[in-house]
C-alpha positions as CSV (number, residue, x, y, z in Angstrom):
1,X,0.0,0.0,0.0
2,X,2.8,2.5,0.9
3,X,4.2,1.8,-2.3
4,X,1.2,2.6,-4.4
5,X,0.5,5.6,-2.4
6,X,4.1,6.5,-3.2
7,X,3.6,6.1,-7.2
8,X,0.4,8.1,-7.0
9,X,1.8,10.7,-5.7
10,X,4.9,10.7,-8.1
11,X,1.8,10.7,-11.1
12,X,-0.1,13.2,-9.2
13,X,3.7,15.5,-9.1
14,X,4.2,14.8,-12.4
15,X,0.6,15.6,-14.0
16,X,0.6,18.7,-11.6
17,X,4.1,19.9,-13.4
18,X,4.1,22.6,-15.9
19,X,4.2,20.7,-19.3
20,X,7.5,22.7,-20.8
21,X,7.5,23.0,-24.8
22,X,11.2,22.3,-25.3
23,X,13.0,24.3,-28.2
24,X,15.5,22.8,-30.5
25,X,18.5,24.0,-27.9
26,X,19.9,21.9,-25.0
27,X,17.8,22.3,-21.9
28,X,21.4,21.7,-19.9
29,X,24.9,22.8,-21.1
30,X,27.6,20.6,-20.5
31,X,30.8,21.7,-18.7
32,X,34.0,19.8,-17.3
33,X,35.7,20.5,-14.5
34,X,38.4,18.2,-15.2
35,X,42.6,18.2,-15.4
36,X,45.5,16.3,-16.3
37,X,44.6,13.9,-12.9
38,X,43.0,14.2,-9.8
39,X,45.0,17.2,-8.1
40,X,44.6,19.5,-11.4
41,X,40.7,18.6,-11.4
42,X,40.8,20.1,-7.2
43,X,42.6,22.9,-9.1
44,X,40.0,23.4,-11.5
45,X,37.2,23.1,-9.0
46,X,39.0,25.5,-6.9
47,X,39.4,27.9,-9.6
48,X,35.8,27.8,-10.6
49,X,34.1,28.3,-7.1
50,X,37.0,30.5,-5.2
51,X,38.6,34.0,-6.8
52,X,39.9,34.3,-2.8
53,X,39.9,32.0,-0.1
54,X,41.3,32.4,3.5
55,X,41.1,29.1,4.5
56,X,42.4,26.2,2.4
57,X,42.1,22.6,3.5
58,X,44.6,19.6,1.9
59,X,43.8,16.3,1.7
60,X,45.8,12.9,0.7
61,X,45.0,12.7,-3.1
62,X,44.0,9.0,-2.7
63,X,41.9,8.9,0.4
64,X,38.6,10.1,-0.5
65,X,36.7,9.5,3.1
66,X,37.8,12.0,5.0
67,X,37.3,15.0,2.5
68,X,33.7,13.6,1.8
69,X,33.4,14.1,6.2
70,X,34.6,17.6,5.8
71,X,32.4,18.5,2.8
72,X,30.2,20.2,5.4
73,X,32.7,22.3,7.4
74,X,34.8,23.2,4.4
75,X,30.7,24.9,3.1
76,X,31.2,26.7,7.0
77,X,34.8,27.9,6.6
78,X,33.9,28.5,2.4
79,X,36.7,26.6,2.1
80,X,38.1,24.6,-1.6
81,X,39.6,21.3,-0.8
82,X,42.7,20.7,-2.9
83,X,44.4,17.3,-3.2
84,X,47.9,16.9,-2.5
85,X,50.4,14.2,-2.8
86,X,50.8,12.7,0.6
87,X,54.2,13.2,1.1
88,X,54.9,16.7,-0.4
89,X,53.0,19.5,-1.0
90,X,52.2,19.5,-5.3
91,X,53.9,22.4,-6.5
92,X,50.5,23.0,-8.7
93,X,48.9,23.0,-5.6
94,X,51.5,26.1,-4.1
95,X,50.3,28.3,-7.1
96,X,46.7,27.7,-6.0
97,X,47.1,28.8,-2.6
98,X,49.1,31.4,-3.3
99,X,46.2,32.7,-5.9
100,X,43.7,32.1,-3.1
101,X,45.5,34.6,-1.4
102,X,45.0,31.5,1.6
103,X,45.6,32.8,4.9
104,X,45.3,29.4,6.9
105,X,45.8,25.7,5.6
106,X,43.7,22.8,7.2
107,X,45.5,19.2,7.0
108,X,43.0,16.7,6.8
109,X,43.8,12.8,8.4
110,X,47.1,12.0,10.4
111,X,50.2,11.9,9.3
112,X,49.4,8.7,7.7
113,X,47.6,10.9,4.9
114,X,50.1,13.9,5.0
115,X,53.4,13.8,6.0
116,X,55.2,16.2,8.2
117,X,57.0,17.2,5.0
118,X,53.8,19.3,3.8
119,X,54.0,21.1,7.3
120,X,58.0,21.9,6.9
121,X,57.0,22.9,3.7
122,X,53.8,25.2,4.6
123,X,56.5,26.3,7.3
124,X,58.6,27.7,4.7
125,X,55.9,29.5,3.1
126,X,54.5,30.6,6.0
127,X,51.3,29.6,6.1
128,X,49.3,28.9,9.4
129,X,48.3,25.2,9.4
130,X,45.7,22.6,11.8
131,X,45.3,19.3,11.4
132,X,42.2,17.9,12.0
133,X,43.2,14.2,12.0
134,X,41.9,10.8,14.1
135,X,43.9,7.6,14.6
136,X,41.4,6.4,11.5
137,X,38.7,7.9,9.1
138,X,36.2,7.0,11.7
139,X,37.4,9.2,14.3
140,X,38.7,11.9,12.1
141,X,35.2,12.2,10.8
142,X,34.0,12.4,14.1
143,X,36.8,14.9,14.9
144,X,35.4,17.4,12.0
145,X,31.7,16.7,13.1
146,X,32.8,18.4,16.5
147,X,33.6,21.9,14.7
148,X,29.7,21.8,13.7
149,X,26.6,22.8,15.3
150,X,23.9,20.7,14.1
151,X,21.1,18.6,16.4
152,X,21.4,15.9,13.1
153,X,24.2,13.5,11.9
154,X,24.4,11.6,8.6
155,X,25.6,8.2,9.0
156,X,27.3,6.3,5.6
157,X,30.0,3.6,5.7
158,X,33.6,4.3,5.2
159,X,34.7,1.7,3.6
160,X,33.0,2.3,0.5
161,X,32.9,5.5,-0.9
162,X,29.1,6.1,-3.5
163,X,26.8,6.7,-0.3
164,X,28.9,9.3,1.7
165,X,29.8,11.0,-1.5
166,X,25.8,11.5,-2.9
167,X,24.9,12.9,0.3
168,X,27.6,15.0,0.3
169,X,25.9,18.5,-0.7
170,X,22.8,18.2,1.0
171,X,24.9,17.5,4.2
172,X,27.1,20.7,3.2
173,X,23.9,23.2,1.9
174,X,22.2,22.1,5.7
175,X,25.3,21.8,7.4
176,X,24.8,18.4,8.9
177,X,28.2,16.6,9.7
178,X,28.6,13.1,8.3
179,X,29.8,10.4,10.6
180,X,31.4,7.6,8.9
181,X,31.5,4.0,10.2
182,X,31.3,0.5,9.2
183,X,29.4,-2.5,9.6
184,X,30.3,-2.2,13.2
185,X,30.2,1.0,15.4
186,X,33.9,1.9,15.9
187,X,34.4,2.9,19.2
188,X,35.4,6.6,18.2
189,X,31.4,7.1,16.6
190,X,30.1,5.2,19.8
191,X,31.8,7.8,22.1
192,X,30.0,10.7,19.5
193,X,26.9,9.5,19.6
194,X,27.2,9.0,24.1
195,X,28.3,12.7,24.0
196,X,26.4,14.4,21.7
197,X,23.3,12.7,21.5
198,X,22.3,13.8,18.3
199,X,18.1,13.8,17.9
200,X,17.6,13.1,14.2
201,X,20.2,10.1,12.7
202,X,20.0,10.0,8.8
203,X,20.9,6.9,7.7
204,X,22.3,6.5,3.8
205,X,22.5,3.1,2.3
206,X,21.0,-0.2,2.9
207,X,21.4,-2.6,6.0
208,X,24.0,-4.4,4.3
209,X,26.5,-1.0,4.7
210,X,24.6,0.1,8.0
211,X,23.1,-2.6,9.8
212,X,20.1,-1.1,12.0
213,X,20.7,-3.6,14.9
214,X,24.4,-2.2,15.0
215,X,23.1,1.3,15.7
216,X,20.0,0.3,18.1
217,X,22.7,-2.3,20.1
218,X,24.4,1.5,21.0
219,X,21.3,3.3,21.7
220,X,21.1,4.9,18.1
221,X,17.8,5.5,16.9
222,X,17.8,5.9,12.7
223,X,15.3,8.7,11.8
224,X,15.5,8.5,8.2
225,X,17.3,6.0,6.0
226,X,17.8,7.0,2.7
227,X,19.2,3.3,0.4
228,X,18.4,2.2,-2.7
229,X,18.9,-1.0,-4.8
230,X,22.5,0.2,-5.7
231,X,24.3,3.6,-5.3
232,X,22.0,5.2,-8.5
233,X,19.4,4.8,-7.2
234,X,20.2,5.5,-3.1
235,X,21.7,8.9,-4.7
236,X,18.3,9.3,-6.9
237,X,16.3,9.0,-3.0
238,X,18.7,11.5,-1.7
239,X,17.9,14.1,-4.3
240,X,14.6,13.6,-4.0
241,X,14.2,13.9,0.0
242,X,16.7,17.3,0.1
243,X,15.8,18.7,-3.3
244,X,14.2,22.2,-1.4
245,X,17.8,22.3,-0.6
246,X,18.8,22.7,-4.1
247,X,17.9,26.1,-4.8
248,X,20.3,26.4,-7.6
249,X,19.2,25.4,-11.6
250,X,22.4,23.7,-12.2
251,X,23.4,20.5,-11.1
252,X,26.7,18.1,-10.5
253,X,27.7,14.9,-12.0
254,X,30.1,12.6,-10.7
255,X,31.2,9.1,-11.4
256,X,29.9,6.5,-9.3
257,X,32.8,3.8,-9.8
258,X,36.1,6.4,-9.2
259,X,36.1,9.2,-6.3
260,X,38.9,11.4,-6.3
261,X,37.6,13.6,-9.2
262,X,34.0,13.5,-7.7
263,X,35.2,14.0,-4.1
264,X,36.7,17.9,-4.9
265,X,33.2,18.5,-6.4
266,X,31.1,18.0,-2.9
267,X,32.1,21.6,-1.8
268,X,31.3,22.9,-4.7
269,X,28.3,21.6,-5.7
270,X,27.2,22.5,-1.8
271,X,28.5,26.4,-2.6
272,X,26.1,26.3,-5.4
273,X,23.0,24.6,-3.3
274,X,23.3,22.3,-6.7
275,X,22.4,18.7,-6.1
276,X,25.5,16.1,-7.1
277,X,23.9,13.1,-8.7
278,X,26.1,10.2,-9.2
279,X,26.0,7.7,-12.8
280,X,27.1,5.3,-14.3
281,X,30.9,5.9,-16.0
282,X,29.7,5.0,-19.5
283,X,25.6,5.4,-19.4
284,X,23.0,7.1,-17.4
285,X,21.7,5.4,-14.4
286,X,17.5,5.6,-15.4
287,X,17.0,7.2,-11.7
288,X,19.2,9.5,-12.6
289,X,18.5,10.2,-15.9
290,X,14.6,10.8,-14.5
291,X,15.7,13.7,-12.5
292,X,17.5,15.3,-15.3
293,X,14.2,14.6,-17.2
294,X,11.8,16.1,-14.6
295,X,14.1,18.9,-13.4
296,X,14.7,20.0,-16.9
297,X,13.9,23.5,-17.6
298,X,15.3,25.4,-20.9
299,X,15.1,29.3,-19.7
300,X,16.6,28.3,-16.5
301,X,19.8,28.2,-18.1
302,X,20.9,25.0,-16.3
303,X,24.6,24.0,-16.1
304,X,25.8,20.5,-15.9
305,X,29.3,20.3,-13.9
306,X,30.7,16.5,-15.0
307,X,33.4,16.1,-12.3
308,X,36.3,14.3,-14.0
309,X,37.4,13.8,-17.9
310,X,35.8,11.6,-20.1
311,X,38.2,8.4,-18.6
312,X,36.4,9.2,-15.9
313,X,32.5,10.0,-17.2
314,X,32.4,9.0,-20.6
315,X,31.6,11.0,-23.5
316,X,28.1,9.4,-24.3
317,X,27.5,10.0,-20.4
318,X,28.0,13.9,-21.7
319,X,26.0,13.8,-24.8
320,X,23.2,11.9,-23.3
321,X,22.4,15.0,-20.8
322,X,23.2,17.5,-23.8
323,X,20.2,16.0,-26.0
324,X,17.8,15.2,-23.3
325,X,14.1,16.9,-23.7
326,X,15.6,17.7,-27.6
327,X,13.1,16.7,-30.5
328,X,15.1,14.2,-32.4
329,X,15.7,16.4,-35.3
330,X,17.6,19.3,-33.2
331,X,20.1,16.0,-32.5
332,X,23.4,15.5,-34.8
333,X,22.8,12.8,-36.4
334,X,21.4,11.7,-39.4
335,X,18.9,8.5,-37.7
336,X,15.6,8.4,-37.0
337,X,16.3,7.6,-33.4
338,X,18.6,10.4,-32.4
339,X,17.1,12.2,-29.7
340,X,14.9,9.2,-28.6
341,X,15.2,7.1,-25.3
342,X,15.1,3.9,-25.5
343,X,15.0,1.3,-22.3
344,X,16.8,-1.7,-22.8
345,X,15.7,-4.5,-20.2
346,X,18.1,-7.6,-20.1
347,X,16.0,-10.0,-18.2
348,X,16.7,-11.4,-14.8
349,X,20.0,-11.1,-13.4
350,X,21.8,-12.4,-9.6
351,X,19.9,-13.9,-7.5
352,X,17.7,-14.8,-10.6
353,X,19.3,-17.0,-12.9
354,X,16.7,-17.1,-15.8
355,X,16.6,-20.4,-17.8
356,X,19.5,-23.0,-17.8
357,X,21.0,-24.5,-20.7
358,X,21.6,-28.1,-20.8
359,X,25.3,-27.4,-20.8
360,X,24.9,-25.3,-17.5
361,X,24.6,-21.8,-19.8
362,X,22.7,-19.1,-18.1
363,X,20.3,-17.0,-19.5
364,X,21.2,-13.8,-17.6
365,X,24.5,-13.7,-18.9
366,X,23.4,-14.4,-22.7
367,X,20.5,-11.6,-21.7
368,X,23.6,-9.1,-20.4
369,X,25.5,-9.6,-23.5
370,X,22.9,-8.8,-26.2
371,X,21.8,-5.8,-24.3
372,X,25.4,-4.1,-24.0
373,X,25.9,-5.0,-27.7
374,X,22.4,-3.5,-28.5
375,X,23.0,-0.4,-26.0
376,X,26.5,0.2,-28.3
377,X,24.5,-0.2,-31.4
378,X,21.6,2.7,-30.5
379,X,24.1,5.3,-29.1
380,X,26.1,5.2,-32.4
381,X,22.6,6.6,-33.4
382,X,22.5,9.2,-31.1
383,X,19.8,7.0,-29.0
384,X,19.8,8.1,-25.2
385,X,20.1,4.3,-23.8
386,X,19.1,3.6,-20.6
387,X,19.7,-0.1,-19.3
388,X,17.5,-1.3,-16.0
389,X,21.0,-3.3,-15.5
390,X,24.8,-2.9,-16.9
391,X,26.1,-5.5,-14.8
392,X,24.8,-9.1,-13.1
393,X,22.9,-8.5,-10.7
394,X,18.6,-7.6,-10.6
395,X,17.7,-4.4,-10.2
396,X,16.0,-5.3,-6.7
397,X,18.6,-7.5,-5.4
398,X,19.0,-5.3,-2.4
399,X,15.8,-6.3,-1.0
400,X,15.1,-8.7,-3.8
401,X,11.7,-10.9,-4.7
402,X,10.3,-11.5,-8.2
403,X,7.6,-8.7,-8.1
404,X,9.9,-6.0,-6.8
405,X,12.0,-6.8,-9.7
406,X,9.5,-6.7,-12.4
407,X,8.4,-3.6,-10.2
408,X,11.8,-1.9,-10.6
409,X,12.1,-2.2,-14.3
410,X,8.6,-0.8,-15.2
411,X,8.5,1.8,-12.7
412,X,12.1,3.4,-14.2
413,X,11.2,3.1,-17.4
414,X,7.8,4.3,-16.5
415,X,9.4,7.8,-14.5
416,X,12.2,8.1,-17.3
417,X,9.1,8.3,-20.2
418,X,11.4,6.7,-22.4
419,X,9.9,6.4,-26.1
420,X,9.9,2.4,-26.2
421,X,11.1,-0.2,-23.9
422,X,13.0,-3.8,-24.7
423,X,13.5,-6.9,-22.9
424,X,15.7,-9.3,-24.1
425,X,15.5,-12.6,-23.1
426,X,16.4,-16.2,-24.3
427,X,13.1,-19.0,-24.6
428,X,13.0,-22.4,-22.4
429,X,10.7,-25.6,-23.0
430,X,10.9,-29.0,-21.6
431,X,11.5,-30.6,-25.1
432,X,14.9,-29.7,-26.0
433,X,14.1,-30.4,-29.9
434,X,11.6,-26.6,-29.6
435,X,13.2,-23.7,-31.0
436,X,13.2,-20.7,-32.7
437,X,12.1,-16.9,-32.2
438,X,9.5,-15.1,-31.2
439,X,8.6,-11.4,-29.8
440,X,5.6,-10.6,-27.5
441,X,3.7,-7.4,-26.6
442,X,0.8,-7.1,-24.1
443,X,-2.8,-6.1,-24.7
444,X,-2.9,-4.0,-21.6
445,X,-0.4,-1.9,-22.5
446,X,-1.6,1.5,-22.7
447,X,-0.3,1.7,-26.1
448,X,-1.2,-1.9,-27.6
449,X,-1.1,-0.9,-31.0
450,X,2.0,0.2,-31.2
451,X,3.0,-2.3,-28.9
452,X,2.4,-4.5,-31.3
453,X,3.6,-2.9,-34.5
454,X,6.7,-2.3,-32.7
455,X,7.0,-6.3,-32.2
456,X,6.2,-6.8,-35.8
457,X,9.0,-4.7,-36.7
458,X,11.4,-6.1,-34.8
459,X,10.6,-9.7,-34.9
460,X,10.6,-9.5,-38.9
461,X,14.1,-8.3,-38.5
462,X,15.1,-11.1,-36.1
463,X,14.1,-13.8,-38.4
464,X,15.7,-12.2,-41.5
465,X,19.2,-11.7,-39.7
466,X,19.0,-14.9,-37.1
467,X,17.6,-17.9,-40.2
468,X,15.9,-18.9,-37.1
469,X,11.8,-20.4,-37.2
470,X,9.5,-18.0,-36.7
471,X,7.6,-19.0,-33.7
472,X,5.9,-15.3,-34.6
473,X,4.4,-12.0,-32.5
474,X,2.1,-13.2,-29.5
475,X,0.2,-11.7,-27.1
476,X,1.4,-11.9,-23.2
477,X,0.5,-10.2,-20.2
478,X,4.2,-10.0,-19.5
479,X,4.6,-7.7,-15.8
480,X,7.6,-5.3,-18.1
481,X,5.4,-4.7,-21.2
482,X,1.7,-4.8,-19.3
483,X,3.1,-2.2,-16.8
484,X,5.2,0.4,-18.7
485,X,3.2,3.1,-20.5
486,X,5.4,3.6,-23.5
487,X,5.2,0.8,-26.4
488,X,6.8,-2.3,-25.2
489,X,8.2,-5.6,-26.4
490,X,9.6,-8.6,-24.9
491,X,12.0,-10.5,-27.4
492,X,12.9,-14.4,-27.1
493,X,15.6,-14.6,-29.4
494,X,16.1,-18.4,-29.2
495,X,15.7,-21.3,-27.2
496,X,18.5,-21.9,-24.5
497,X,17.1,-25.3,-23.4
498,X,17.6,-26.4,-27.5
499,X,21.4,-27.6,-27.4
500,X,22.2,-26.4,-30.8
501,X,20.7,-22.7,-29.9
502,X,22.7,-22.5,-26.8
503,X,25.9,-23.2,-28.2
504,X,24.4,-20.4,-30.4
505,X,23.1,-17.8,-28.0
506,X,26.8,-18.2,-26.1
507,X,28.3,-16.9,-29.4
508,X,29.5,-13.6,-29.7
509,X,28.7,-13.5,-33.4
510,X,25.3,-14.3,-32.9
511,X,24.5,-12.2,-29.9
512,X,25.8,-9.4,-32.2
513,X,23.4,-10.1,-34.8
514,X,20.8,-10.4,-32.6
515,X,21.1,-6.6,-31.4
516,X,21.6,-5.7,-35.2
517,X,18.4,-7.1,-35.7
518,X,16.8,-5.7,-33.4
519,X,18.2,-2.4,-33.9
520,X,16.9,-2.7,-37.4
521,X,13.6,-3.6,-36.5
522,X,13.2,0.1,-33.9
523,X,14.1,2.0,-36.4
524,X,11.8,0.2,-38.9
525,X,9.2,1.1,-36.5
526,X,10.4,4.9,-35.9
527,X,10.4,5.1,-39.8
528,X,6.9,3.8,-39.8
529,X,5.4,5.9,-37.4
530,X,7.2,8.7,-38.4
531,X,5.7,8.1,-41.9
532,X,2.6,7.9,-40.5
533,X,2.6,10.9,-39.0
């Protein structure tokens, strides 16, 4: 029940929205704050956000915990955090402070993280230094939590960095200090919590990263716990339980795999009161990609800061954002589906195995494969992909059962409004001598028709590039294609449980045909319609 009442009221948000007539211009414009390597991409975060700063504070270069901690206090003091080498101070770095005009240097960590070289050396310059540093990250985060006055604590795990880092501007726009831990309560946050008795405990990421009983075995009540299925979508709840905070049009991308880049960005973002959204290195999370969609407002002028070069977020990450809410004919490039969105859906995924060749073949991994070579395929076409998974695992595998995955995959396809939707899967029987191909659409989809000329399209494509039998379009009231509200299609490209279409669907040569074919048959159905029309 809470969940429905959830989803209403995400429709009700959405009817209730403004409908925005986008022009043929970008509703976001791209920019990189990005160097040579981590300290030069500090620099260039410094340099946007800072023409002067008194205070200044250094961190290790390679230890990202404890400047996502002092994300808040560095907002307090208006301070850039620069990234240093940890056993002398980057000569990069020296030009920086000294066009800060810095008048006092904070030293983050012990001398573990930086050395007493960099204090000989902030000696010579004669720069006033602190160090604000624990006998771990665990108590140095609770060491920076005591410089602020707030009645509420974030709580993330330190030994992992996606959590701490997406709730790093909210914590810095409210200044609430961030308390890291791990799966057990080091003694250094017990002693916090007996002395300061914080009254509201925010809680990001699942019980796996925080276990509840840990906190309630010390007396530590959560308020609020903000985890999702994986660290796009936790950061996707974050945004949207602090986005009053975010008072600010523009809006901060990091990579959710690598953190130094990301990590100089938390102050900054925080400055702005600009939400920092974490994705995928090479594609768009869809919970991310939702917000961008939703939030997206041509005459606000909206920036996007991507934290980090394209090594770090990929190019198509970039142009993905650049054509969102863009009518496919105001995108470069010369297909039909440039400027579309398309969900690809490989089916199932750890826990859930999917069928099992007699040869011990799964068909998530056969699933996985199509889909990555299908994703590659569309974005050469300027296609805004968006995969319910990249990697193997379900969706819902954080609190996973068969509905909530089927759940999952509608529901972000559903809140990204992506143009069609495709779920690739491989076909099972209990007589291994049944094969061939076949591609199903549901009735109850809200757009049956096209539903089904959409299957027709694509399944007349399969069987023209595969040579397989036609086993034909069929009607199923599939969960993915009933439930999303764009046209939808559920492709069985062969029969795993037939021995010679295993050996098959484990090829790479025919997994690669199989997302030609199907990228022929969208666009024969986007020529179609668009001939219709």
């Amino acid at each position: 029940m809470k969940k429905v009442l959830i989803l209403i009221a995400i429709a009700v948000a959405i009817l209730a929205k403004p409908q925005v007539t986008y022009a043929d211009t970008p509703v976001y414009s791209v920019q990189r704050l990005a160097g040579n390597d981590r300290i030069a991409t500090s620099i260039s975060a410094s340099n946007q956000g800072w023409h002067s700063a008194d205070t200044v504070i250094l961190d290790e270069s390679s230890d990202y915990a404890d400047a996502i901690a002092a994300t808040p206090l560095a907002v307090k003091l208006d301070a850039p955090i620069l990234l240093t080498a940890g056993t002398s101070l980057d000569s990069r770095v020296i030009s920086e402070l000294q066009r800060l005009k810095a008048q006092k240097i904070i030293l983050l960590g012990g001398e573990g993280c930086l050395t007493s070289a960099i204090e000989s050396k902030l000696d010579e310059l004669q720069l006033p230094y602190e160090r604000i540093g624990g006998g771990d990250r665990y108590e140095t985060s609770t060491l920076i939590a005591l410089r602020m006055q707030s009645d509420s604590v974030i709580v993330a795990n330190g030994d992992n960095f996606p959590d701490a880092l997406a709730s790093a501007s909210f914590a810095g726009i409210q200044q609430i200090p961030i308390i890291l831990m791990t799966n057990t309560l080091p003694d250094s946050v017990a002693n916090y919590f007996k002395t300061q008795k914080p009254a509201h405990v925010i809680v990001v990421g699942g019980e796996a990263v925080v276990p509840s009983n840990v906190l309630s075995d010390n007396g530590i009540s959560i308020e609020t716990r903000l985890g999702g299925v994986d660290r796009y979508d936790t950061s996707a709840k974050i945004y949207d339980y602090a986005k009053s905070s975010y008072t600010s049009p523009d809006i901060f991308i990091a990579s959710g795999e690598d953190f130094p880049d990301a990590m100089v960005g938390t102050v900054l973002a925080s400055k702005n009161k600009s939400p920092l959204l974490l994705t995928d290195p090479q594609s768009m999370p869809i919970p991310i990609n939702s917000i961008l969609v939703t939030r997206g407002d041509p005459s606000s002028g909206s920036v996007v800061y991507i934290l980090g070069g394209t090594s770090i977020v990929s190019a198509a990450v970039s142009k993905s954002i650049e054509t969102i809410g863009m009518p496919s004919e105001a995108v470069s490039s010369d297909s039909v589906l440039a400027g579309k969105t398309i969900v690809i859906d490989p089916g199932h995924g750890t826990p859930d195995t999917g069928a099992i060749g007699p040869t011990g073949s799964l068909e998530k991994d056969n699933n996985l494969a199509i889909a990555l070579m299908l994703e590659n395929d569309l974005k050469s076409d300027g296609v805004n992909v968006l995969m319910t998974r990249s990697s193997d695992n379900s969706p819902a595998s954080a609190d996973f059962s068969t509905m909530s995955d089927l759940e999952y995959r509608s529901d972000l396809a559903n809140n990204a409004k992506a143009d069609i939707f495709v779920s690739i899967h491989n076909d099972s029987f209990d007589n291994p001598a049944v094969s061939g191909t076949s591609t199903y659409y549901s009735q109850d989809n809200p757009q049956a028709d096209k539903s089904q000329q959409l299957a027709d399209n694509v399944q007349a494509e399969l069987i023209n590039h595969l040579g397989t039998s036609d086993r034909g379009v069929k009607e199923a009231p599939f969960y993915v294609i009933k439930h999303t509200n764009m046209p939808a299609i559920l492709v069985e490209a062969a029969f795993i449980s037939n021995p010679d279409e295993e050996i098959k669907l484990a090829s790479d040569d025919f997994r690669q045909t199989i997302a030609t074919a199907i990228e022929s048959g969208i666009t024969d159905y986007f020529n179609s319609t668009a001939s219709a029309e």
